[in-house]
N, C-alpha and C positions, 0 to 999 in steps of 0.2 A: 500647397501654397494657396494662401487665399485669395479669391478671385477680387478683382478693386470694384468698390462700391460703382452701381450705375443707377443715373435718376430715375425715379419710377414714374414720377407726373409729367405729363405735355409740357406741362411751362417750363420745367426746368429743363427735359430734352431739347426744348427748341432755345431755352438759352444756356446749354453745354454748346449746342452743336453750332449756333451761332460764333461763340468764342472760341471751337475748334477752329472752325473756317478761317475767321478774322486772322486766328494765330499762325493757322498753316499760310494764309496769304502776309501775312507781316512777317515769316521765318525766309518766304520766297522771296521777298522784296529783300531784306536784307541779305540774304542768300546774293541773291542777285549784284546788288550795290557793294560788296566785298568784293565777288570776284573780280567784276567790274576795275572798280576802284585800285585791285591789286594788280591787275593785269597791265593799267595804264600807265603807274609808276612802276611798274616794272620795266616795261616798254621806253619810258623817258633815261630810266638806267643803262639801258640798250644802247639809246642814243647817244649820252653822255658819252659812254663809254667808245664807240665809234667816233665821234669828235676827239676823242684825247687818244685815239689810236696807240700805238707803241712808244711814245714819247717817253714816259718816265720808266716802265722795263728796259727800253735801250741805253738809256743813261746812268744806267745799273752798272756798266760795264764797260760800253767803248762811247763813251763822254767824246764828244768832236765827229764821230764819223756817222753820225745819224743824221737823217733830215733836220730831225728839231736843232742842231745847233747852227742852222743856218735860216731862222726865222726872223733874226733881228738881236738877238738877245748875246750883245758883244761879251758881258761876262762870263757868259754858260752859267746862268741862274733858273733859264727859261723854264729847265726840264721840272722843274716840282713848283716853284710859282704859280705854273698857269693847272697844274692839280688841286682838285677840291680834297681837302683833308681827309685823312681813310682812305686816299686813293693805295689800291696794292698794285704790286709789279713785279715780276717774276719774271728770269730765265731759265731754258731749260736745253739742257744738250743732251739730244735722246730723252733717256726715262730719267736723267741727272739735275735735277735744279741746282745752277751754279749761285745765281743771286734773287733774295727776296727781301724786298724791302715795303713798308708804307708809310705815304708822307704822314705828317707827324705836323707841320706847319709850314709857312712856305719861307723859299730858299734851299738850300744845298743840306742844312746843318738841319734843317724838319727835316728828314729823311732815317727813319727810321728802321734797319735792318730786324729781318721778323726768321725766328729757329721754326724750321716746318721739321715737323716728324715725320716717319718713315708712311703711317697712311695718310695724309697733306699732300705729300712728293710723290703717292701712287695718284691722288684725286687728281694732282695738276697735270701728271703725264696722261692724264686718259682723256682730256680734254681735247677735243676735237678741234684743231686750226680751221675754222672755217668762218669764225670771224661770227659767231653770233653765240649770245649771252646763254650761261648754264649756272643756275643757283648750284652752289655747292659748299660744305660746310667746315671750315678750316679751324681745327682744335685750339687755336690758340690765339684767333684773331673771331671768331664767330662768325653768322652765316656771310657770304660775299656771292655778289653777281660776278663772275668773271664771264672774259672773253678774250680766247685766243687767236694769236696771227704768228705767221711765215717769218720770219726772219730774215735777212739776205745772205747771211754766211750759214744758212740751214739750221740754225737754233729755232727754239719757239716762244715766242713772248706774251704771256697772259698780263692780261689788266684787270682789274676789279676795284670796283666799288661796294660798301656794303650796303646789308638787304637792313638797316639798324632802323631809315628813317621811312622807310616804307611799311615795316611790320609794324614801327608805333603809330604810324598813320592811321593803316587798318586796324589796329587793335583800335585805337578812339574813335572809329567807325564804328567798328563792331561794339564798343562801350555804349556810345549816344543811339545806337540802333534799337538796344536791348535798353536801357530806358525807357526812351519814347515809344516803343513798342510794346514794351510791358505796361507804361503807363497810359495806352491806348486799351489795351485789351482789359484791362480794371476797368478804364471806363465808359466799354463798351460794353461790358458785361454787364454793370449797374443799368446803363440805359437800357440794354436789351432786355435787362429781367422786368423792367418795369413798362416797357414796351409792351411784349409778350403777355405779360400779365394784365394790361388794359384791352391788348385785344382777344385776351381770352376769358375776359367777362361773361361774356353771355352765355358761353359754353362755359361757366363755374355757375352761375346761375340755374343752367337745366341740369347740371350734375345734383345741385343742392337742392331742388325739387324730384328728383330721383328718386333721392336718399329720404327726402319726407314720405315720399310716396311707397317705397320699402318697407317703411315702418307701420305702416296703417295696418289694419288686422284686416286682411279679404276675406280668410275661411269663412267666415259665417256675419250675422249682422247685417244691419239697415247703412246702406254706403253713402255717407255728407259727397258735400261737393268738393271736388279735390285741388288742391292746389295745380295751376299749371307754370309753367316755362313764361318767364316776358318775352314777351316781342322781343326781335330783332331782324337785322336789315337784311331778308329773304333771300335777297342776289346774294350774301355770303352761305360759305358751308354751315356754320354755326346756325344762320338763321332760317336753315333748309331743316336743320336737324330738330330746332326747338321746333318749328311746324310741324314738323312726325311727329316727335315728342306727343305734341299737345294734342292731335290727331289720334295718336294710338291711346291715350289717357284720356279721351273720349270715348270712344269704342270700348275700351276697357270697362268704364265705370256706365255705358251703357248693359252690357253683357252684366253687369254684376248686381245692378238694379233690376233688370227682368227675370236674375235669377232667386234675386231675393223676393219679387215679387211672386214666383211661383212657390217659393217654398211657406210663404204666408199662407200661400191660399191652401197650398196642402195640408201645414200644420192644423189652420182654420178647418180645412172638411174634417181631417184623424179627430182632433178636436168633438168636430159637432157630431162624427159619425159614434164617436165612439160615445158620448155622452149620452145619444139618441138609441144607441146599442141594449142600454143596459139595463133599461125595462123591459123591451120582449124577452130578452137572455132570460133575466130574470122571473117572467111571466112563463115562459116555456119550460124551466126550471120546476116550477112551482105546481105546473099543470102535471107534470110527470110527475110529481115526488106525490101529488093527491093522487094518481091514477096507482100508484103504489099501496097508497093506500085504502083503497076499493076492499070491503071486505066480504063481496062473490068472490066466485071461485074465477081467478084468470091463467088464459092457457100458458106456460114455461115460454113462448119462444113471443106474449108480447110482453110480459115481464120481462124477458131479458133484452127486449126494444125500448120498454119504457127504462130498463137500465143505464143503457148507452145511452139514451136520450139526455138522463138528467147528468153523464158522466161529459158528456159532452158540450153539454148545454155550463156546466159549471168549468168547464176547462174555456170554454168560448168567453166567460164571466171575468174569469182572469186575463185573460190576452184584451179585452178592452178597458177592463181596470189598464192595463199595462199600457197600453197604446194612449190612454187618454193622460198617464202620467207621465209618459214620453212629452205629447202634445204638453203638455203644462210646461215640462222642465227646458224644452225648446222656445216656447214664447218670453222663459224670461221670469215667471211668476216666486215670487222669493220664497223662501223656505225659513222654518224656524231658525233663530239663533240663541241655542240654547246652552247651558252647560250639558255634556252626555258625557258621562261615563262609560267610555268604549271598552272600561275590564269586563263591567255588568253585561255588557250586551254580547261581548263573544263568549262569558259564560251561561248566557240566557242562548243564544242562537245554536251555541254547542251542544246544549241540553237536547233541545229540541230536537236538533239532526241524529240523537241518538235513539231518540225514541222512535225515530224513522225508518233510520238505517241500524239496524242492530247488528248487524251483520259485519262490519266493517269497525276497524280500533281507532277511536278518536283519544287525541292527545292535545295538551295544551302546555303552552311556554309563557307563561304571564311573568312580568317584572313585579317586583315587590310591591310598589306602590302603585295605584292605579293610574292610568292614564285617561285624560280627559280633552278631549274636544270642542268646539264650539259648530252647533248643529244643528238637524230634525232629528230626535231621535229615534223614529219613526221609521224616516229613509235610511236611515244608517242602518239601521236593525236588519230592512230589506235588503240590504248591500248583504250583510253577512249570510243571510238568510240564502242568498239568490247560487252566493258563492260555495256554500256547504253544499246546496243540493246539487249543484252542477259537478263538484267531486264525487257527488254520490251518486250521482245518475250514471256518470261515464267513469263509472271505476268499478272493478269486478269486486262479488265478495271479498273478505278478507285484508282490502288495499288500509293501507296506514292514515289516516288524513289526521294533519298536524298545522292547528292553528296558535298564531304567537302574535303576541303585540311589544311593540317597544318603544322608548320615544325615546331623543338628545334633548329635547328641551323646548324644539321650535319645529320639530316634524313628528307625525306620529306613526307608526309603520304597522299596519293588518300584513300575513300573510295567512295564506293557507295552500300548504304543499301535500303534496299525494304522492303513492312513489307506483301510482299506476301505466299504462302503456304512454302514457302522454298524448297531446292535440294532436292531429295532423298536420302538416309539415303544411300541406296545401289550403288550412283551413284557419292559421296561426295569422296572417297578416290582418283577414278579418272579424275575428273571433270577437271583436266588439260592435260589429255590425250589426242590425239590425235583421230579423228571421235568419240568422246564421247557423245553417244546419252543415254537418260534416255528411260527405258522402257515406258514412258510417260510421256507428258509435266507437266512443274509445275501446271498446271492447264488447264481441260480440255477446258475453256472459254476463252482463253490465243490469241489474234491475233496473225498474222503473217505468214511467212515459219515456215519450219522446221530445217534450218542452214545446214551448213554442216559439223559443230564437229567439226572444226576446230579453231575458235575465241579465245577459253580461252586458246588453246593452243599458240595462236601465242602471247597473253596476259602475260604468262610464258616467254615464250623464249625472247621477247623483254625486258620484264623488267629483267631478267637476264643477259640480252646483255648489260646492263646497272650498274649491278650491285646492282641491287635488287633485288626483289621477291614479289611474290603476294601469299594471303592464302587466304581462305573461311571458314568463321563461319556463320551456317546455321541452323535454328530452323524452325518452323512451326510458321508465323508472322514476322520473323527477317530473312533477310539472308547478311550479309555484305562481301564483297569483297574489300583486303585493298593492294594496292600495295604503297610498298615503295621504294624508291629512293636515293642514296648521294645527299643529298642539294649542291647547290652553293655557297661557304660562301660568304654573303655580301659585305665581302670588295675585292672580283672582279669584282663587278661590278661597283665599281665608277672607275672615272675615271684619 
């Protein structure tokens, strides 16, 4: 069974719950003014009926020998005259109703003899002689207040009037109630939504500043001034709550400016350090690669110091090339936008990595026509480049590494999957991070260096400088790395 809709927003809970109220208090008023109302003409029926005592039941039967024919009324007319019309009259001998009659109009000849069935003639005998009113409901005349008395010769005489002008009383009660009450709570409702909703202005105001503020990019960037919450009148909740508001969106956008302020000045040193790096690199480089070439005789063990030196000196040469094209890609500095042909390049980059790795079976999944970019194609080639040797570094002899490109028309999609041990489970969340080394290689049979942590990172940042993004889904047997791209729609490139 489905559960019944309930408002989601403040304004409309507080004007639901307003027009419950209103309703539950207009169902108890009326509630109230029925019973009220019924109980009171009930009560007058009572009386009625206590005034007009056993008069017209007695005259049912023994005409003369009752009180009422000695009231004044020398014709014996008195006994149904002085009854209001509907008046009923019964006798009863034991459980036996001998006569039933109701007046009809007044005089002798209104008197109308009434057939009671057998449950009527159980109703009227179980009535209690004691002289006070019992609603009860006679098949053939409809509901009647009766009330019965003693008799003198031991019979029992009920009299009743009906319950006819009482229930349409209430009933026109209960009509004009539910009217004007229904048409109170419509138009209570309207005012109340319109109420509610002026005074929840200011609290729609700081939600709607919220929502702008939601939207703003905080990851990374130089932070404007942000919109805040309007004033409002402090002594309220709302205007306790925009003063936080506005207070913590202060703090906020402090904290976010000193962090961007440090991260300037960091990108600024990697920047100037690495740029300032790469003449000595290069000098100490250079100075080995001549002491190399000394042609005295030099002893094995500083040959193979002057080895390491220049192996090391040119691996240091790379990690601040790397770190200074981080620093660039991080300040923002724009890249080619060029036509590149990404079939050319993963069949140029794949060449390459085989000539590297000889050792390991490279495959390739090209779609028929070529797929094309808008780029550096420069940095893209590096992308591939960074990506092949990262398969090859941490993948044993033997591993399959299979690169494919494909595009729909408006995405272009690199993968290149391997079906070696896969990432570490512990090293996957940040494997785009920058010096991200695993507590050990994908395999400890895996050729190569050791990198310098930097590759997949510069893998991210370029293909975001482009406007895509790269992910890693990684099993044990399966590890794919898929970067995508905006395609180049086909029809720029004819001509």
């Amino acid at each position: 069974m489905p559960r019944p809709p309930w408002p989601h927003t403040l304004r409309a809970r507080l004007t639901a719950g307003l027009v419950v109220l209103l309703a539950v208090s207009c169902a108890a008023v009326g509630v109230a003014a029925v019973l009220e109302l019924n109980g009171f003409l009930t009560g007058r029926l009572d009386q009625q009926l206590r005034e007009a005592g056993v008069r017209f039941p007695a005259s049912l039967e023994h005409v003369g020998t009752r009180p009422s024919d000695h009231d004044g009324d020398e014709d014996g007319d008195g006994d149904t005259r002085r009854q209001t019309v509907g008046t009923f009259g019964a006798r009863l001998v034991g459980d036996t109703v001998t006569n039933a009659a109701v007046v009809a109009s007044g005089g002798r000849t209104g008197t109308v003899n009434v057939s009671l069935g057998a449950r009527d003639s159980h109703r009227l005998a179980g009535l209690p002689a004691d002289g006070d009113g019992h609603t009860t409901e006679l098949s053939s005349l409809g509901e009647y207040r009766l009330m019965a008395f003693r008799g003198v010769d031991g019979d029992v005489l009920v009299t009743g009037l009906p319950m006819e002008p009482v229930e349409a009383t209430v009933h026109r009660l209960e009509l004009v109630a539910a009217v004007v009450f229904g048409a109170a709570l419509v138009v209570a409702g309207f005012a109340g939504a319109l109420w509610v909703r002026w005074s929840l202005r200011p609290l729609s105001r700081v939600a709607a500043t919220a929502t702008r503020v939601s939207r703003l990019p905080l990851s990374s960037g130089e932070v404007g001034l942000w919109p805040r919450a309007p004033e409002a009148d402090p002594r309220s909740e709302v205007g306790r709550v925009a003063d936080a508001f506005n207070t913590m969106l202060g703090h906020v956008e402090d904290a976010l400016t000193k962090r961007q302020a440090s991260e300037e000045r960091l990108r600024s040193f990697a920047a100037d350090a690495s740029h300032e790096l790469r003449t000595p690199v290069a000098t100490v480089r250079g100075h080995a690669e001549l002491a190399l070439l000394h042609p005295g005789p030099v002893p094995p063990k500083v040959v193979r110091a002057l080895e390491r030196i220049e192996a090391e000196a040119a691996r240091m040469g790379e990690m601040v090339d790397d770190l200074l094209l981080l620093a660039r890609l991080d300040a923002g500095r724009p890249l080619e936008r060029l036509p590149v042909d990404l079939t050319r390049l993963v069949l140029d980059a794949v060449t390459d990595a085989q000539a590297a790795g000889p050792g390991h079976r490279w495959t390739l999944e090209l779609s028929e026509e070529p797929v094309t970019v808008t780029g550096d194609a420069h940095r893209l080639h590096q992308v591939l480049a960074n990506l092949l040797a990262n398969a090859r570094l941490h993948t044993p002899v033997g591993t399959t590494i299979t690169v494919s490109v494909e595009t729909d028309g408006t995405t272009a999609e690199l993968k290149v999957h391997d079906d070696g041990p896969g990432v570490p489970e512990d090293v996957r969340p940040r494997v785009f991070e920058r010096f991200t080394h695993g507590e050990r290689r994908r395999t400890e049979g895996a050729p190569g260096g050791t990198g310098t942590g930097l590759g997949l990172s510069i893998v991210a940042a370029v293909t975001e400088a482009h406007g895509g993004g790269v992910t890693l889904d990684s099993v044990p047997g399966a590890t794919t790395f898929t970067v995508r791209l905006p395609a180049r729609p086909a029809a720029a490139d004819r001509p």
